[in-house]
C-alpha positions as CSV (number, residue, x, y, z in Angstrom):
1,X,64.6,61.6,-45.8
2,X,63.8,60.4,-42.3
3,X,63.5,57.1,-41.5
4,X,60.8,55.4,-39.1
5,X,61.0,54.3,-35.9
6,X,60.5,50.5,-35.9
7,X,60.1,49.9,-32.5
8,X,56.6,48.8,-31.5
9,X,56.8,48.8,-27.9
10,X,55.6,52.7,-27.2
11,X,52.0,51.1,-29.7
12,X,51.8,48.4,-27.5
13,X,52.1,50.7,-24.4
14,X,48.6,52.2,-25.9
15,X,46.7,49.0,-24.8
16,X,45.6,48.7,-21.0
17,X,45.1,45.0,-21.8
18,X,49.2,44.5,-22.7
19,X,49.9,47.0,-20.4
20,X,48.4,44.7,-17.2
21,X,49.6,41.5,-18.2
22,X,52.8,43.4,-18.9
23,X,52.8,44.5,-14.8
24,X,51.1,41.6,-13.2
25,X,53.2,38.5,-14.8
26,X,56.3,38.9,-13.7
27,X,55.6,40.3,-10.2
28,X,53.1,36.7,-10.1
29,X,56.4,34.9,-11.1
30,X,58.5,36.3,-8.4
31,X,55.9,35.1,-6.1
32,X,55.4,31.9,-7.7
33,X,59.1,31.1,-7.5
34,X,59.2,32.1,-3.7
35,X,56.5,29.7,-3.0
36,X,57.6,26.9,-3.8
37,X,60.9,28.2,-3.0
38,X,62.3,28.0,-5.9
39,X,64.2,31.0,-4.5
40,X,65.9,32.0,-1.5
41,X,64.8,35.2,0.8
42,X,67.4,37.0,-0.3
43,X,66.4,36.6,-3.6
44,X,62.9,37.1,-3.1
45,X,64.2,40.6,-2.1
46,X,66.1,41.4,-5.1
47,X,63.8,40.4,-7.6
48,X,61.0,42.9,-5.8
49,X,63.3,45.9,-6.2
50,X,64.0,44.8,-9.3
51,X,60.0,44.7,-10.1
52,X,60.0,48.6,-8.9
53,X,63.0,49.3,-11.0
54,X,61.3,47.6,-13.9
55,X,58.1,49.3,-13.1
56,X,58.8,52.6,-13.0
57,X,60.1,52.0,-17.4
58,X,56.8,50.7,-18.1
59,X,54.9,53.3,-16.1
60,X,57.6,55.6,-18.0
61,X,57.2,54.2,-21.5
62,X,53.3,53.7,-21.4
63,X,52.9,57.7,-20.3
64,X,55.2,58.4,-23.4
65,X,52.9,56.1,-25.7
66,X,49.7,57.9,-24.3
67,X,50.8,61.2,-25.5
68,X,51.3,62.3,-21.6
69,X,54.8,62.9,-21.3
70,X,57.6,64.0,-24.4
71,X,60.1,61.5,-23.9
72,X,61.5,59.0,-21.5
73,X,64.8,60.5,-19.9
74,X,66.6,59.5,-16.0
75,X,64.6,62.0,-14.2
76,X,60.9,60.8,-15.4
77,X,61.9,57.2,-14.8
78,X,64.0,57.5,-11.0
79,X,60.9,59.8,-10.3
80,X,59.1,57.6,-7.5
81,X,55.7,59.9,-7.7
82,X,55.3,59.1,-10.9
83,X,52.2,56.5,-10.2
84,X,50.6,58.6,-8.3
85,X,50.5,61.9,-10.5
86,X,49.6,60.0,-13.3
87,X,47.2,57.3,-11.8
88,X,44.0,57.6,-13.5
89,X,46.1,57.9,-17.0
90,X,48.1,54.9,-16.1
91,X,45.2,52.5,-14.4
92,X,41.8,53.9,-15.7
93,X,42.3,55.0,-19.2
């Protein structure tokens, strides 16, 4: 007998509406922060390639959720055309 998955995150994926917010809010924080300078430069810096890092899971994990791609391994995620093959499933869909 196999047992489900329980995660819920690939379902949510499914929904451009989640799938914004989940995109736009924390890059609006980092910039947020900076402004009132809540954060140093150096910072600032970090957190963006952090934002790219993060990114490039949730560009990953919302492709899988679609249907688009099998699964989610190293070289889907590190792949840094990966917004730009799949733009109109990502952005318009």
């Amino acid at each position: 007998m196999q047992q489900k998955q329980l995660s819920t995150k690939p379902a949510l994926m499914r929904n451009t509406c989640v799938y914004y917010f989940l995109i736009i809010v924390p890059l609006l924080t980092v910039f947020i922060m900076a402004k009132k300078g809540w954060i140093s430069n150096s910072e600032f810096v970090i957190l963006l390639l952090l934002y790219v890092l993060y990114r490039q899971f949730t560009d990953a994990y919302r492709l899988k959720a679609r249907g688009i791609i099998k699964e989610v391994n190293w070289k889907v995620i590190i792949n840094p055309t990966l917004q730009m093959k799949y733009f109109k499933e990502l952005y318009l869909q």
